[in-house]
C-alpha positions as CSV (number, residue, x, y, z in Angstrom):
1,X,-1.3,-23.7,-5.4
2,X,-4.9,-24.9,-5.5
3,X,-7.7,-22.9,-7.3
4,X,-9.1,-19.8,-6.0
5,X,-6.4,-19.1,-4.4
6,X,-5.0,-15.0,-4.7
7,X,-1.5,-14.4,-4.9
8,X,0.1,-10.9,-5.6
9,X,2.0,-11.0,-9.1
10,X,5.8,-10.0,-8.8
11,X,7.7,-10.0,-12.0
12,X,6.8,-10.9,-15.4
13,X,8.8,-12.0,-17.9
14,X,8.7,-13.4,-21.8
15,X,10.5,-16.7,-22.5
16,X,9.9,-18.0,-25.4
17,X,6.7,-16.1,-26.7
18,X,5.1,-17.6,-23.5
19,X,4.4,-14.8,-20.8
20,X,5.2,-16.1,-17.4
21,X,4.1,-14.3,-14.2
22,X,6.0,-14.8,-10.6
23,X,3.4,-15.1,-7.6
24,X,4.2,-13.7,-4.3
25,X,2.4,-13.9,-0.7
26,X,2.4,-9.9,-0.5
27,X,2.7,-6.9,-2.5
28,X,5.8,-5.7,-1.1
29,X,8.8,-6.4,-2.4
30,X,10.6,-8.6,0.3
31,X,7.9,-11.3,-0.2
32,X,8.5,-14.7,-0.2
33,X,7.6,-15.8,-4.0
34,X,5.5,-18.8,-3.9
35,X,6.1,-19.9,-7.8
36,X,5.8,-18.8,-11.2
37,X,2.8,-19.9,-14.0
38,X,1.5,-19.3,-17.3
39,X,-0.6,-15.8,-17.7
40,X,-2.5,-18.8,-19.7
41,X,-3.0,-20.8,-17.0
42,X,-4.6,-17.8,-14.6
43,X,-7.9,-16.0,-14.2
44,X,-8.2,-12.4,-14.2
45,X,-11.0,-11.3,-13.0
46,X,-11.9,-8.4,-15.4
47,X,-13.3,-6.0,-12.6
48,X,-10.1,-6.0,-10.3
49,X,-7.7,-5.3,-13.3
50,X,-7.6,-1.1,-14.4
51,X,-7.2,-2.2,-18.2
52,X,-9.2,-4.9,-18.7
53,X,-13.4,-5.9,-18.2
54,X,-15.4,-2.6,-18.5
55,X,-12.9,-0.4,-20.5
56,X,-13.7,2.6,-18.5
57,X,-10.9,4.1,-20.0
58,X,-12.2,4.1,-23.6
59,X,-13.2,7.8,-24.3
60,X,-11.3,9.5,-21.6
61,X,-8.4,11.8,-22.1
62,X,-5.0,11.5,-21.2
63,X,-2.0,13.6,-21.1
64,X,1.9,12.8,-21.9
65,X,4.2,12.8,-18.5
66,X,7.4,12.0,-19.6
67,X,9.2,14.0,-21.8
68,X,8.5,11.9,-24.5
69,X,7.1,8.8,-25.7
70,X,7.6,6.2,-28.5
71,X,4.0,5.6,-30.4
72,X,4.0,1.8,-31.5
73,X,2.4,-0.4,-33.9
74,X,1.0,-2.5,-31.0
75,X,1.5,-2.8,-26.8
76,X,5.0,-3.8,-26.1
77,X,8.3,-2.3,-26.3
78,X,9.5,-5.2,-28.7
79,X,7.5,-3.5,-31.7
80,X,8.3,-0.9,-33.8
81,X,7.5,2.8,-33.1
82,X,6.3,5.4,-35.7
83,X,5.3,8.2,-33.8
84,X,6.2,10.5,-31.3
85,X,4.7,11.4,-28.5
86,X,5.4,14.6,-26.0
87,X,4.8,16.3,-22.7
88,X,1.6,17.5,-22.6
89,X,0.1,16.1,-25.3
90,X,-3.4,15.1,-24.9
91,X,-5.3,12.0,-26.9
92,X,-8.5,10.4,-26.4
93,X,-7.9,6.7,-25.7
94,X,-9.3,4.3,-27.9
95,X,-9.2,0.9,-26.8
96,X,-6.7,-0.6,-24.4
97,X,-4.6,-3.5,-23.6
98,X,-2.0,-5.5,-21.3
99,X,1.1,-5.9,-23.2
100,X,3.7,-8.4,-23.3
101,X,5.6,-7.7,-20.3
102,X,2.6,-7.5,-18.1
103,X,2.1,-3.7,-18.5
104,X,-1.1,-1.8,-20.0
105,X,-1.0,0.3,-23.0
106,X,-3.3,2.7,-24.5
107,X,-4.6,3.0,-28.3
108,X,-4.5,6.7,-29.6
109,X,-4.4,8.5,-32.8
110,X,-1.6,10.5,-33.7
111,X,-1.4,12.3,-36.6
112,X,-3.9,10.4,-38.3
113,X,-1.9,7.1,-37.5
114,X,-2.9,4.8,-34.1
115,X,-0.1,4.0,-32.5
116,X,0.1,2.1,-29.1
117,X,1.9,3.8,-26.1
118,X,2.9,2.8,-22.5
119,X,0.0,4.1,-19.6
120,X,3.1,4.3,-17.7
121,X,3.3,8.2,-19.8
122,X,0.3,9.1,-18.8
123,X,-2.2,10.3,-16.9
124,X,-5.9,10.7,-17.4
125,X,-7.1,14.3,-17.6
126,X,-11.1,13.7,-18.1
């Protein structure tokens, strides 16, 4: 791997606190991987990634997909959850970020506590 170079990121995986991201050729699936490296070690630009640069998505409304949804103290599934979120539901998103595993996550207030839940719930409504 040289700088500069783009690679599509496969899995990602915690070992150790250290978040570890597997690079692949393509985006599909049955790519060869080419390696793994430390999210540390890489740039993201901040314009090409949905929850980072800009925050576009502070503001905007979204709405609960899943049945339900586990409301966290911050973005990853390893913390603790103290609220509860259901279909339908809307909140305005207040600040996001890319969690432990790799995945984004959206601030909201529920019930007069912010809580943390997966964008993976959601979808945006406004």
């Amino acid at each position: 791997m040289e700088f500069g170079e783009n690679f599509h990121v496969g899995q990602v995986e915690v070992t150790g606190g250290d978040v570890w991201i597997q690079l692949k050729e393509r985006a599909d699936s049955s790519a060869p991987v080419v390696g793994w490296i430390k999210a540390e070690n890489i740039y993201i630009d901040p314009y090409d990634h949905p929850l980072l640069g800009n925050n576009a998505e502070i503001g905007r409304t979204i709405e609960i997909t899943a049945s339900s949804g586990r409301g966290r103290m911050d973005a990853g599934t390893e913390y603790p959850y103290i609220e509860t979120v259901h279909f339908k539901e809307r909140y305005t998103v207040l600040d996001t970020k890319i969690g432990t595993n790799g995945n984004g996550w959206y601030k909201i207030n529920v019930d007069g506590n912010e809580v943390w839940i997966s964008s993976g719930l959601t979808k945006f409504v406004r």
